[in-house]
N, CA, C and O of each residue as an XYZ file, in Angstrom:
424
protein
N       0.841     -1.181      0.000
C       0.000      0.000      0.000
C       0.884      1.242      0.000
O       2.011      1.438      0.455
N       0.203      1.855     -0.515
C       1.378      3.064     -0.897
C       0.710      4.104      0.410
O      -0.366      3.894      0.971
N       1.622      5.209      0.693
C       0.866      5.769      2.056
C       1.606      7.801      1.702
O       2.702      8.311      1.468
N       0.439      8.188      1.844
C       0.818      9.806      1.693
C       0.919     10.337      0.366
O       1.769     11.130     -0.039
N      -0.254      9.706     -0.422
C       0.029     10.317     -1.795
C      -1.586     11.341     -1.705
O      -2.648     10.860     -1.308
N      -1.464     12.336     -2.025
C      -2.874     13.199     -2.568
C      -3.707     12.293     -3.074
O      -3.479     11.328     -3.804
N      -4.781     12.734     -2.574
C      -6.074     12.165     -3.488
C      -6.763     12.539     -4.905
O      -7.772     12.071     -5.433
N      -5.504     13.950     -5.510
C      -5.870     14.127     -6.582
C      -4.929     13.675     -7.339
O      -4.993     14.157     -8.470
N      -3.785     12.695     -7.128
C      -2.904     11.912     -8.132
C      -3.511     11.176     -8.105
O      -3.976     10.630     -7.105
N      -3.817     10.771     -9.963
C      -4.996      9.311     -9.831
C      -3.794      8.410    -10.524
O      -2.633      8.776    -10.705
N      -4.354      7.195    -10.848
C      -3.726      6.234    -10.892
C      -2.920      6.458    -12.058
O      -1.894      5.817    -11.831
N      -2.788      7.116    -13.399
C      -2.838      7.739    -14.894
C      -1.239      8.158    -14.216
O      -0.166      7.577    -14.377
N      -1.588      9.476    -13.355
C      -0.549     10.587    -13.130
C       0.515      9.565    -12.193
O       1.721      9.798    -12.280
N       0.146      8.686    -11.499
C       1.400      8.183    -10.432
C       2.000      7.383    -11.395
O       3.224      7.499    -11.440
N       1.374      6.415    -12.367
C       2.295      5.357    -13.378
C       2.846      6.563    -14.240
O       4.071      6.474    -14.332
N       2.359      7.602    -14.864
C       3.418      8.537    -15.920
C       4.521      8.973    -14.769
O       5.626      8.500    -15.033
N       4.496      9.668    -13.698
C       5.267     10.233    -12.803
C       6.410      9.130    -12.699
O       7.623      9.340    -12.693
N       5.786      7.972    -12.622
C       6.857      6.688    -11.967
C       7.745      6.151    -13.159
O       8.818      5.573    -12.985
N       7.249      6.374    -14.227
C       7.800      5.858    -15.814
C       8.857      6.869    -16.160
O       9.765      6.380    -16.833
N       9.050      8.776    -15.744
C       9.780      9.411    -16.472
C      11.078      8.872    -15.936
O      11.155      7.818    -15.306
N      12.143      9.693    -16.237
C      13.518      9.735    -16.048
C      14.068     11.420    -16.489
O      13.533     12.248    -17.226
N      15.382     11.483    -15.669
C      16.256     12.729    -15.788
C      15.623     13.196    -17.592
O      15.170     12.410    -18.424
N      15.709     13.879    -17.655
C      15.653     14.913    -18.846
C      14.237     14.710    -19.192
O      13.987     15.090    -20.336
N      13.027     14.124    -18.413
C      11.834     13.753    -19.477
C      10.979     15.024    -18.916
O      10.820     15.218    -17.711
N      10.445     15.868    -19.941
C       9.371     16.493    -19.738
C       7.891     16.389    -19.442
O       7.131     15.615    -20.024
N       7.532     17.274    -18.442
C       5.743     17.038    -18.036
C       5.286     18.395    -18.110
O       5.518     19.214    -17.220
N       4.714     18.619    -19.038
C       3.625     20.018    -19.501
C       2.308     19.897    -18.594
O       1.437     19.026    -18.608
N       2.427     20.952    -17.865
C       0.786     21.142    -17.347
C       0.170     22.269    -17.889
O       0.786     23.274    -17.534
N      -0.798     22.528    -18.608
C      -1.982     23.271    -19.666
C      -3.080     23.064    -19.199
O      -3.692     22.085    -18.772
N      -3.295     24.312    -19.356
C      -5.137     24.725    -19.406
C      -6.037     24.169    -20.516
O      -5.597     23.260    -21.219
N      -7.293     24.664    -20.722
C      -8.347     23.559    -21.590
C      -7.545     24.818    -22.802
O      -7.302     23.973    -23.663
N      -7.222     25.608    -23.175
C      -7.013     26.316    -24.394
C      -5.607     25.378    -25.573
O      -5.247     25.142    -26.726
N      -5.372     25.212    -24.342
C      -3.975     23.995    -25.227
C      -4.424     22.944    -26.014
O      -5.480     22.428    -25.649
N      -3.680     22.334    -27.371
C      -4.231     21.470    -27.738
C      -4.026     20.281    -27.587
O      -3.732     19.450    -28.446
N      -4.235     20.091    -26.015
C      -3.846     19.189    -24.978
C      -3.895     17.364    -26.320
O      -2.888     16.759    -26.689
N      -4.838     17.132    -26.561
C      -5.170     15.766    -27.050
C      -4.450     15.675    -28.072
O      -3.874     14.591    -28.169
N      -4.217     16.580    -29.067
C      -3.208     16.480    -30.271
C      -1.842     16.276    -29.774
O      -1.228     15.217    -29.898
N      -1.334     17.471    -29.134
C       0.145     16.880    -28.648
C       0.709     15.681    -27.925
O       1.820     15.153    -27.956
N      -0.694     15.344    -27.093
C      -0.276     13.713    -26.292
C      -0.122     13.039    -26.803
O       0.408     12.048    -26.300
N      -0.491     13.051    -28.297
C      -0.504     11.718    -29.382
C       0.637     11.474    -30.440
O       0.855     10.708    -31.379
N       1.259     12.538    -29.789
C       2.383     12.628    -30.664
C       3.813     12.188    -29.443
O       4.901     12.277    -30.013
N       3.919     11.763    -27.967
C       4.883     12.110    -27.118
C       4.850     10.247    -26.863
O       4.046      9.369    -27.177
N       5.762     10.257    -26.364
C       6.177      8.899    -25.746
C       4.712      7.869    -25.432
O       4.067      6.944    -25.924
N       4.736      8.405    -24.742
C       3.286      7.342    -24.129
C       1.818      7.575    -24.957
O       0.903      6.771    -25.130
N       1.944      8.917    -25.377
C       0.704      8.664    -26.169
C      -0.523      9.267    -25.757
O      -1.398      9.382    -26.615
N      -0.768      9.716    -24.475
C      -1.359      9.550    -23.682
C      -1.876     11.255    -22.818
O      -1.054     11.855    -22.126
N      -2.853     11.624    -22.965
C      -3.401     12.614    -22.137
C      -3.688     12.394    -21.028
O      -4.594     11.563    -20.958
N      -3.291     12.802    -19.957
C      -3.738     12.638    -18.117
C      -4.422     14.047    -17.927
O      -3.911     15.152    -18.105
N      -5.849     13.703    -17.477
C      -6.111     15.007    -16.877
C      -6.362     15.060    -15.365
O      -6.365     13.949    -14.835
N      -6.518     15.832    -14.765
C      -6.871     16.467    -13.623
C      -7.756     17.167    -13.250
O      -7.440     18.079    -12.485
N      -9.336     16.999    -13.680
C     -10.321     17.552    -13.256
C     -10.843     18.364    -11.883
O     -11.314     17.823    -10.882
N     -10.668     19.606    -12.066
C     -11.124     20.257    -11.249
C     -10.149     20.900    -10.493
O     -10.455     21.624     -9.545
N      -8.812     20.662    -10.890
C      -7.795     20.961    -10.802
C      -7.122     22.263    -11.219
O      -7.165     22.450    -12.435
N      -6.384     23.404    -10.359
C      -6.194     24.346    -11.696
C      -4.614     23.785    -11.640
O      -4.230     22.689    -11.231
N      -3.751     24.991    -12.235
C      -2.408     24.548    -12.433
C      -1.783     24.566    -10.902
O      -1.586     23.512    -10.298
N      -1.527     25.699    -10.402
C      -0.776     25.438     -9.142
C      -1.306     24.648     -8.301
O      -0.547     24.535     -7.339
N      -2.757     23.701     -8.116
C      -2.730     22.674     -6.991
C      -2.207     21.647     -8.112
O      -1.266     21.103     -7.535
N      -2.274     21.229     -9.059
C      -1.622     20.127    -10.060
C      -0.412     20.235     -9.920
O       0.103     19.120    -10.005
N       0.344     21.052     -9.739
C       1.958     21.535     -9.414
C       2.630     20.870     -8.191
O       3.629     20.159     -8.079
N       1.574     21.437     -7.166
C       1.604     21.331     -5.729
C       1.731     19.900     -5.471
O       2.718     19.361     -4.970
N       0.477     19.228     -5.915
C       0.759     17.264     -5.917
C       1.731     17.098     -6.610
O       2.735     16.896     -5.927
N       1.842     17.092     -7.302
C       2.783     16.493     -8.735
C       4.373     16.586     -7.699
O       5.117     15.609     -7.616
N       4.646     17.814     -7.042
C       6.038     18.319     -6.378
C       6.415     17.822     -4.881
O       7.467     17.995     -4.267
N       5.152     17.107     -4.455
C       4.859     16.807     -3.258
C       5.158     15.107     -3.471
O       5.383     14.332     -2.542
N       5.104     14.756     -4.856
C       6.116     13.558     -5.070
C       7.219     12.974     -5.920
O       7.614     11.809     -5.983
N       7.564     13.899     -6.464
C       8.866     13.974     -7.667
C       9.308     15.353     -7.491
O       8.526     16.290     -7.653
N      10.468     15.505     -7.183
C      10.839     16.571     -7.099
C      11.594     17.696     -8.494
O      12.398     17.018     -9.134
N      11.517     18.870     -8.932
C      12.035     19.261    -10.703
C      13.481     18.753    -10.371
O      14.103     18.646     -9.315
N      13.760     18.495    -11.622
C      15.181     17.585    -12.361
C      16.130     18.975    -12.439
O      15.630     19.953    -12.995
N      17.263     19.058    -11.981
C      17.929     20.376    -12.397
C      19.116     19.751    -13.060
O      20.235     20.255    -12.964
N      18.834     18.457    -13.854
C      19.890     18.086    -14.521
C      20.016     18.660    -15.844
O      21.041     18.859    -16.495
N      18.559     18.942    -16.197
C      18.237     19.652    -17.870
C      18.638     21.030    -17.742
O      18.910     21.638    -16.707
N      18.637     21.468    -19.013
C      19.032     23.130    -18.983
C      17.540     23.518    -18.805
O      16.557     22.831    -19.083
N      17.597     25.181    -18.108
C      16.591     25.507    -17.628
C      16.283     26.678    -18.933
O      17.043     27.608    -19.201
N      15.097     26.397    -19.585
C      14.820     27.733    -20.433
C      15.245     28.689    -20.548
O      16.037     28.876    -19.624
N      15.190     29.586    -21.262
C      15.422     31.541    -21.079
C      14.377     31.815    -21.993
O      13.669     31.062    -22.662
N      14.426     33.104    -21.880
C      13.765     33.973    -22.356
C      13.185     33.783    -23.804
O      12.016     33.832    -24.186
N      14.107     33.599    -24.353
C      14.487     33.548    -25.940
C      14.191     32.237    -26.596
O      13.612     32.092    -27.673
N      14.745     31.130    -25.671
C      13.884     29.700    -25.630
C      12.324     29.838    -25.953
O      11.904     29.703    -27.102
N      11.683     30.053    -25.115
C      10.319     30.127    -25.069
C       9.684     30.935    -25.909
O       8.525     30.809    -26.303
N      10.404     31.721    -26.168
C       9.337     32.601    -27.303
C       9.598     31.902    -28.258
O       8.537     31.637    -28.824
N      10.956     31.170    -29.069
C      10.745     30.487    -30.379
C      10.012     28.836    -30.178
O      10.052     28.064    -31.136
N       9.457     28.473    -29.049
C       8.693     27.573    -28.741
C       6.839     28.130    -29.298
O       5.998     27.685    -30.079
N       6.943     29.363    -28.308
C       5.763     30.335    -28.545
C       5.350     30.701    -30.151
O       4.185     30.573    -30.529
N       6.314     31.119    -30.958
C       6.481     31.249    -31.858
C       6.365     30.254    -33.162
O       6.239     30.708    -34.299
N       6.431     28.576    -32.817
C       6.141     27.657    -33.139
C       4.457     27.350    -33.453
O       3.897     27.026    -34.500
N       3.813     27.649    -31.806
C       2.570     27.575    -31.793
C       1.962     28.263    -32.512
O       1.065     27.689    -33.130
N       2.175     29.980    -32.806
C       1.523     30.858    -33.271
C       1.340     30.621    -34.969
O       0.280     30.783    -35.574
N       2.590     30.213    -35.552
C       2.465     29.544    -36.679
C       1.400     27.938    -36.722
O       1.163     27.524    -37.857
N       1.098     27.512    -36.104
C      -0.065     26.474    -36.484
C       1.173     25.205    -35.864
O       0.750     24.088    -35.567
N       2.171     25.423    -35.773
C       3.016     24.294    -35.910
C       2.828     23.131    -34.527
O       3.555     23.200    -33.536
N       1.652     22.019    -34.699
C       1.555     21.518    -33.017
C       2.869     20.558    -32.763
O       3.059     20.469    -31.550
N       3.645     19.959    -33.378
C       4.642     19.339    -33.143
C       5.438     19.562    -31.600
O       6.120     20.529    -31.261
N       5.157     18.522    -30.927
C       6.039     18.665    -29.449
C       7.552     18.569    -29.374
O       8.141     19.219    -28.510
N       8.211     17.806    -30.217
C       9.368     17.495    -30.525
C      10.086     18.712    -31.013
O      11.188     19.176    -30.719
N       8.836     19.228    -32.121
C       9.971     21.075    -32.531
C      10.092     21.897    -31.115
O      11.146     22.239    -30.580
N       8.502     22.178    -30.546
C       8.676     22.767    -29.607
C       9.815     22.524    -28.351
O      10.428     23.455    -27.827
N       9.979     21.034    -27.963
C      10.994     20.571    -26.978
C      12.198     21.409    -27.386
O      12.558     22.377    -26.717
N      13.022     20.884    -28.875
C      14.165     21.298    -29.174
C      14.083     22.889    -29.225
O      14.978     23.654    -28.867
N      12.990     23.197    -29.673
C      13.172     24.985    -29.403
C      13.574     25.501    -27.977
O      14.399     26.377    -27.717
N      12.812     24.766    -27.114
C      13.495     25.362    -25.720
C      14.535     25.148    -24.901
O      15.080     25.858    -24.056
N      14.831     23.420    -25.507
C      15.728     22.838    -24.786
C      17.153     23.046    -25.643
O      18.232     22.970    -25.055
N      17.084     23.273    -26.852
C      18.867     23.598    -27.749
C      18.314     25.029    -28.052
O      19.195     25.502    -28.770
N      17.524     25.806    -27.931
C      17.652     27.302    -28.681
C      17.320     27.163    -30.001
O      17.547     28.153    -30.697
N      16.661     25.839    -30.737
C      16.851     26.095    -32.098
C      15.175     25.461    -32.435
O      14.465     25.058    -31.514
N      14.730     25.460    -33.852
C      13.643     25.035    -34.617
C      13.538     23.883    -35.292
O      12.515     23.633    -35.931
């Protein structure tokens, strides 16, 4: 029996949480994202939601049992906007977006 986990990690979020490794990314988005398209394109495949949830209590659990990786490089500024900049063009690809933030490039 597992003991001290939130009652809003459901079973979805503790097996993805327990499956990543050093460098693997976890996006948390609002309903405006095109949450279901990009899941279908990433490793597992797979959309987890969190109903009723906003972002910072989803944060809050999520940190309360995996702690952030500071092995990856951490964004800048300039990262994110050519990620941003990806989206605004139509482009849903997660893989461009990753490498946009994570090497600086497209």
């Amino acid at each position: 029996m597992l003991k001290n986990i939130s009652s809003v990690i459901s079973p979805d979020l503790l097996w993805l949480l327990a499956s990543m490794g050093h460098g693997d990314d976890l996006v948390l988005v609002d309903r405006n994202f095109p949450a279901i398209q990009v899941a279908k394109q990433t490793s597992t495949g797979r959309l987890i939601e969190l109903p009723g949830l906003n972002i910072p209590q989803a944060t809050r659990a999520i940190l309360s049992l995996m702690p952030l990786d500071h092995f990856a490089k951490k964004p800048d500024e300039r990262d994110l906007k050519r990620a941003d900049n990806l989206l605004m063009n139509g482009d849903r690809n997660p893989d461009r977006h990753a490498r946009a933030v994570n090497r600086g490039g497209s």
